[in-house]
C-alpha positions in Angstrom: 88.4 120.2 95.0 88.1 116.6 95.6 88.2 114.0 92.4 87.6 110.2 92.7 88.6 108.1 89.9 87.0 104.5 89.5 88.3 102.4 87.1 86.7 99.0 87.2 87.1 95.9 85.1 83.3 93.2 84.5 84.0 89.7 83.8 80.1 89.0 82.9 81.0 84.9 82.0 82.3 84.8 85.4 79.8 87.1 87.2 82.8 88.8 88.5 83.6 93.0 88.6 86.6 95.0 90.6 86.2 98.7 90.7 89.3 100.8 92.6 88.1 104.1 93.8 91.2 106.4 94.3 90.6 109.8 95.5 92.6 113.0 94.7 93.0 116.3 96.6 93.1 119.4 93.6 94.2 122.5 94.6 95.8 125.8 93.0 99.6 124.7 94.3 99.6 120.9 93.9 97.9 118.1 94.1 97.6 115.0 96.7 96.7 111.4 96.0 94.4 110.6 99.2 94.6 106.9 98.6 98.7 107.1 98.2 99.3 104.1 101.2 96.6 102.2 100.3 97.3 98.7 98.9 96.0 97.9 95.5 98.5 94.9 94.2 97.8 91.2 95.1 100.5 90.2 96.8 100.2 94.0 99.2 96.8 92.9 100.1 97.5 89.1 101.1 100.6 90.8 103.0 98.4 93.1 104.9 95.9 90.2 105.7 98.6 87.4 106.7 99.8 90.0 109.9 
């Protein structure tokens, strides 16, 4: 089974929302964050843009 959590943030004054989707794998043994390599901090993403 496949979950996906969104947790988002709405600044309405500044017309402004973030949602991150992160998606995890749930099965009977263990379970797998799909979105594991996937930058989410601010200074990952400029990183990852600036190559």
């Amino acid at each position: 089974m496949v979950f996906t959590i969104e947790p988002g943030i709405y600044i309405r004054e500044e017309n402004m929302g973030i949602r991150i989707e992160n998606d995890f794998v749930i099965g009977k043994k263990s379970n797998f964050d799909l979105m594991s390599k996937i930058p989410i901090e601010v200074d990952e993403i400029e990183a990852l843009m600036n190559q």
